[in-house]
N, C-alpha and C positions, 0 to 999 in steps of 0.2 A: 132624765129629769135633771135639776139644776143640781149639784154637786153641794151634800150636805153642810152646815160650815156651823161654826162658835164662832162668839164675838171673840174680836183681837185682844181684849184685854185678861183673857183665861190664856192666851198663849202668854201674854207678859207674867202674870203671875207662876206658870210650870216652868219658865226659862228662867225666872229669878231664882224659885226653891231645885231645878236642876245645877244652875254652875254653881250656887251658893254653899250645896254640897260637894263641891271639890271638881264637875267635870268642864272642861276649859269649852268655850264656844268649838273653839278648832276641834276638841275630840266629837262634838257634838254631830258638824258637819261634815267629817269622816263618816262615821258611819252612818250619816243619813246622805249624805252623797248630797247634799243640799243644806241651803239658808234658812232656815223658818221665816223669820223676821222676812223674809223678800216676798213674802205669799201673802202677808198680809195685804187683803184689798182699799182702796181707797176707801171704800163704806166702812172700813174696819172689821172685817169678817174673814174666817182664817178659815181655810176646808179641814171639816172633822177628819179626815181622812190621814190630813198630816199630823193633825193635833195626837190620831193615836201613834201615828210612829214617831211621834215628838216624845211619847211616852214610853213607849217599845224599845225605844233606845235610848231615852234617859235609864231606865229599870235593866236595860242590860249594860250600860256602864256602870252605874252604881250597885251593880248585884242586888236591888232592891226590890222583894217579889212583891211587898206594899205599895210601892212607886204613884199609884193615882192615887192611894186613898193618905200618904203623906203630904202628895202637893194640894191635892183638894183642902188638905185640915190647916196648910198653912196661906191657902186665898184668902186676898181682901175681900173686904164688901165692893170695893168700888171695881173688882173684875164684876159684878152682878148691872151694874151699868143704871140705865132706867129704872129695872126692875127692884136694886137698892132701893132708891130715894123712893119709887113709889110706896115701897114699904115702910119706907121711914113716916112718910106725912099719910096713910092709911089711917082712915076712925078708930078702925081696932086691928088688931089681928088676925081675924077673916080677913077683911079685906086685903090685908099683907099677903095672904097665901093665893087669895086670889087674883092676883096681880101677878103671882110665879104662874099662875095655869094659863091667864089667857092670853101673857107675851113671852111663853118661855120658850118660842121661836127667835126671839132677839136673841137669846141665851147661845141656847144649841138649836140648830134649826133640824132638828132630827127625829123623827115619834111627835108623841103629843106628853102632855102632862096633865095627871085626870085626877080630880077632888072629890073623896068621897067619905061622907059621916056614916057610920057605921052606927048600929044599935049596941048597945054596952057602952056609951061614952068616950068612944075613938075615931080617931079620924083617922085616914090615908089618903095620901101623896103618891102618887104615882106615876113612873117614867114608863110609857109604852111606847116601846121600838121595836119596828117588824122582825120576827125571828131572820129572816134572810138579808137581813140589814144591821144585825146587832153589833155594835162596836165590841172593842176588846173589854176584857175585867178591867184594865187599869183604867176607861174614860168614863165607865159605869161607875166606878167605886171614887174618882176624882169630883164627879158632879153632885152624888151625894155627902162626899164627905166637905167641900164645900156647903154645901146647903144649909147641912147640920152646922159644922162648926160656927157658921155665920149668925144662927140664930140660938149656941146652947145657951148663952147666958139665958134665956127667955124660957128655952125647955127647961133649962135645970131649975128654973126656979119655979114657972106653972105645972111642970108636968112629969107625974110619978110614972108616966107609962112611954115611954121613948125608945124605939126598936128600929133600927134599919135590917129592912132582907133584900136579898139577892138572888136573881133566879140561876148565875152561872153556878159552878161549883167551886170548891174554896176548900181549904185543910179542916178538917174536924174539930181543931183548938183555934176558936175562934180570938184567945186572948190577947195575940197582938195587935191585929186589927181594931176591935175593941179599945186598946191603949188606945193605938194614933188617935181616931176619931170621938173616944169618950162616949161611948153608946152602945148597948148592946147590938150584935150581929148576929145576924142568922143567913147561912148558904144554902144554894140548892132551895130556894121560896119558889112562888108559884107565879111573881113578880117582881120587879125592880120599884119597891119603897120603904119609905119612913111611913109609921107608925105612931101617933101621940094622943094623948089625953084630950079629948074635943072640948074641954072647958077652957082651952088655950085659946083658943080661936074668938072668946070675947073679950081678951085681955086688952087696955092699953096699948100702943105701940109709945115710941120714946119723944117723937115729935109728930103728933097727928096735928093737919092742918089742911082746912078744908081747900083753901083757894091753891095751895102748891100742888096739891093732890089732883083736882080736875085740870089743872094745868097740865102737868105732867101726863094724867091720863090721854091727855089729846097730844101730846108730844108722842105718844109711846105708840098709839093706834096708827098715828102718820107713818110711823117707822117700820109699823108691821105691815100696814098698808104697802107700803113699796118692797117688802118681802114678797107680799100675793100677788102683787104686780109683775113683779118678777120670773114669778109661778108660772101665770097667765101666758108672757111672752114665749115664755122655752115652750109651753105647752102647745101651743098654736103654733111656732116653728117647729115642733117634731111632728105635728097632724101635715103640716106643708111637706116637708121632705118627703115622707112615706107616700102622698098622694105622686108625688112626682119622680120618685124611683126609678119606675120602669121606663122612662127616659132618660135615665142614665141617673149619674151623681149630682144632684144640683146645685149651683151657684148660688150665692148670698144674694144676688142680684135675682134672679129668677122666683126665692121665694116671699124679698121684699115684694115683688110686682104682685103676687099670688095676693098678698098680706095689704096691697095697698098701699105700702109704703114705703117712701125713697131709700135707696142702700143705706146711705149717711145714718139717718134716723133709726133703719132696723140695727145696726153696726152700734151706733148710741147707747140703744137700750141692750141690747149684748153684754156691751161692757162695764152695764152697772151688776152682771149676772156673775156666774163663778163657774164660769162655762164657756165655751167659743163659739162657732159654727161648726167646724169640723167635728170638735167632741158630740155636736148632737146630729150632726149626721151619722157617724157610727153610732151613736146610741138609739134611733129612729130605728137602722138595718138592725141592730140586735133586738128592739123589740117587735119589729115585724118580725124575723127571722122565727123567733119564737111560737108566734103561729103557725106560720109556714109550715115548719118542720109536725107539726102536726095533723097536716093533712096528708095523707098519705097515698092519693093520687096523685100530688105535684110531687115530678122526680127533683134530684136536685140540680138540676140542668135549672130547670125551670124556676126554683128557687130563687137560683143565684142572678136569672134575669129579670125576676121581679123584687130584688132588692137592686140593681143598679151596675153589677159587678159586670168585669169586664171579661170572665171566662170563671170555670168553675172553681179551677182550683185558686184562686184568690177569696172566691167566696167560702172556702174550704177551713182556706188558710186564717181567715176572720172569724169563722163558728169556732173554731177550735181555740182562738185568743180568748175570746167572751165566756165559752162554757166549759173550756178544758177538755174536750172532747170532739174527735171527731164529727161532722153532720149524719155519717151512714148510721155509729155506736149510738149517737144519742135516741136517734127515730129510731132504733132496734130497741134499745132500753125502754121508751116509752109504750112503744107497741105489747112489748111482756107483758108491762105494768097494767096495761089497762086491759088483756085479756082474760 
C-alpha cells in the first residue's frame, strides 16, 4: 500500500525545535545517512516513516527521552495546515474537533481519528493505528502534544477535566512529561487519546465565520479526495501485478495495458503517490507470498513461480527481507500455531 506520510509542515516544525536545540543539520544527516528536507514530496507530504527516524535521531542526539512530546508542545498552528484555519472559522468547537476526525489524513495519513461523547460529560479523541503498524512513542506523543498545546488556551479555560493516555509504556513518574505538555498523562491506556470536559465542544471558536468555513471545507474534501485517489490507484496496481505474476515480473507497461491506460498517464499518477512501481511490485509478492505460505500443499518451488521469481533461492532470499525469516521456519511456525 502507499507509504504512510505527514504533511511537510510537521517535518519543518521538529527540524526547527531539533537544531534550535544545539544539533547542527550536518550532525543530523550523519546519523540519518540522509536529508529530510530532500523527501519532502511536491504535494508537500513527508513519509511518516522518516518522520520517525527524524525523531529517533533527533532524541538520540540530544539524549532527550521526551524528544516528540517536546517538539509536538513547541508546533505552530500553521504545521495543522487546513485543518487549523478550518477550526478557526468553525460555529463552535464541535465543529473545530470535527474537522480534526474527518481530514486528519491531511495531517498524518496513518490510523483514523475517532470522536466520541461519553456519558458523564466527556469527550474523547482518539488516534487508532493498527497494532502492526504503530509508530514509535516519540511520533505518538509529538501528535498529541501538538494537538493539546495548540488548543490549551481553550482547555484551560473551558475545561476542568483534560487527560491525555497512552497505550505504549512510559516511567511510572509521569511528572516531566506532564511539565512539557501541561496536562495530565497516563501510560500503558487501553488507547492513544485526549480526554476533556464535553461542554467544550459548544464553546465559541476565536473567528467562526460561515462563508470561510464552507469555503474551506471544499478546499479540504478536494485534498482528501486526491489522497483516496491516490489509494485507488496503488490499489488496482497491486490487484494488476499479482494477477500477472506468474508470467514473470511485470513491466509498467504491461500493467498500464491491463489498467487501460497509456504508460505516461499511469507513470503520472505514480508520481503524485509516495511510492514507485518497483516498491509495489515487491509489496504485491510480499502480500501474495503471505497467502501462499499458508497453503501448505504448495511447495516452495511452486511459490516462488507463482510470485514471478526467477529460481527459488531468490524467492528465499526476499521472504527472508519482508518477514525476517526463513520461508521453510515461518510455514513451520504457522503450522504449530494452528495445530
Amino acid at each position: 500500500m502507499r507509504t504512510p506520510t505527514v504533511c511537510g509542515e510537521y517535518l519543518d516544525n521538529l527540524l526547527q525545535y531539533i537544531y534550535g536545540q544545539g544539533v547542527s543539520p550536518s550532525a543530523l544527516r550523519k546519523v540519518m545517512r540522509l536529508t529530510p528536507e530532500d523527501h519532502v514530496s511536491e504535494q508537500g507530504r513527508f513519509p511518516l516513516r522518516l518522520f520517525e527516524m527524524t525523531l529517533d535521531a533527533g532524541s538520540l542526539l540530544l539524549d532527550d527521552y521526551y524528544l516528540g512530546a517536546h517538539a509536538g508542545a513547541q508546533a505552530s498552528r500553521q504545521a495543522w495546515g487546513m485543518v487549523n484555519y478550518l477550526g478557526m472559522s468553525a460555529p463552535d468547537t464541535r465543529g473545530a474537533v470535527n474537522a480534526v476526525v474527518e481530514f486528519s489524513r491531511l495531517l498524518v495519513d496513518h490510523g483514523d481519528v475517532r470522536f466520541v461523547e461519553r456519558e458523564g460529560e466527556t469527550a474523547v479523541l482518539t488516534w487508532d493505528i493498527p497494532l502492526r503498524q504503530m509508530p514509535s512513542r516519540h511520533v505518538v506523543e509529538f501528535f498529541f502534544a501538538s494537538w493539546y498545546r495548540v488548543n490549551k488556551s481553550m482547555l484551560d479555560r473551558w475545561c476542568s477535566k483534560r487527560e491525555i493516555h497512552f497505550a505504549h509504556a512510559g516511567p511510572a513518574d509521569c511528572s516531566e512529561i506532564e511539565r512539557i505538555i501541561e496536562a495530565p498523562v497516563h501510560y500503558g491506556s487501553d488507547a492513544n487519546y485526549v480526554e476533556f470536559d464535553s461542554h467544550f465542544l459548544d464553546r465559541p471558536v476565536r473567528f467562526p465565520h460561515e462563508a470561510i468555513y464552507s469555503s474551506l471545507l471544499q478546499a479540504a474534501r478536494f485534498d482528501l479526495a486526491k489522497l483516496q485517489m491516490e489509494d485507488r490507484v496503488i490499489r488496482d496496481v497491486l490487484d494488476c501485478i499479482v494477477r500477472q505474476l506468474r508470467e514473470g515480473v511485470p513491466k509498467l507497461e504491461d500493467v498500464a495495458a491491463e489498467l487501460g491506460l497509456a504508460p505516461r498517464t499511469l507513470q503520472r499518477r505514480l508520481n503524485h503517490t509516495n511510492t514507485n512501481f518497483k516498491s509495489l511490485v515487491d509489496e504485491a509478492r510480499k502480500e501474495r507470498s503471505r497467502n501462499l505460505i499458508c497453503d501448505y500443499e504448495l511447495g516452495l518451488l511452486d511459490i516462488s513461480a507463482e510470485l514471478g521469481f526467477s529460481d527459488q533461492s531468490a524467492f528465499q532470499k526476499a521472504f527472508k527481507r519482508w518477514f525476517g525469516q526463513a520461508p521453510g521456519l515461518y510455514r513451520s511456525q504457522m503450522q504449530s500455531v494452528s495445530m
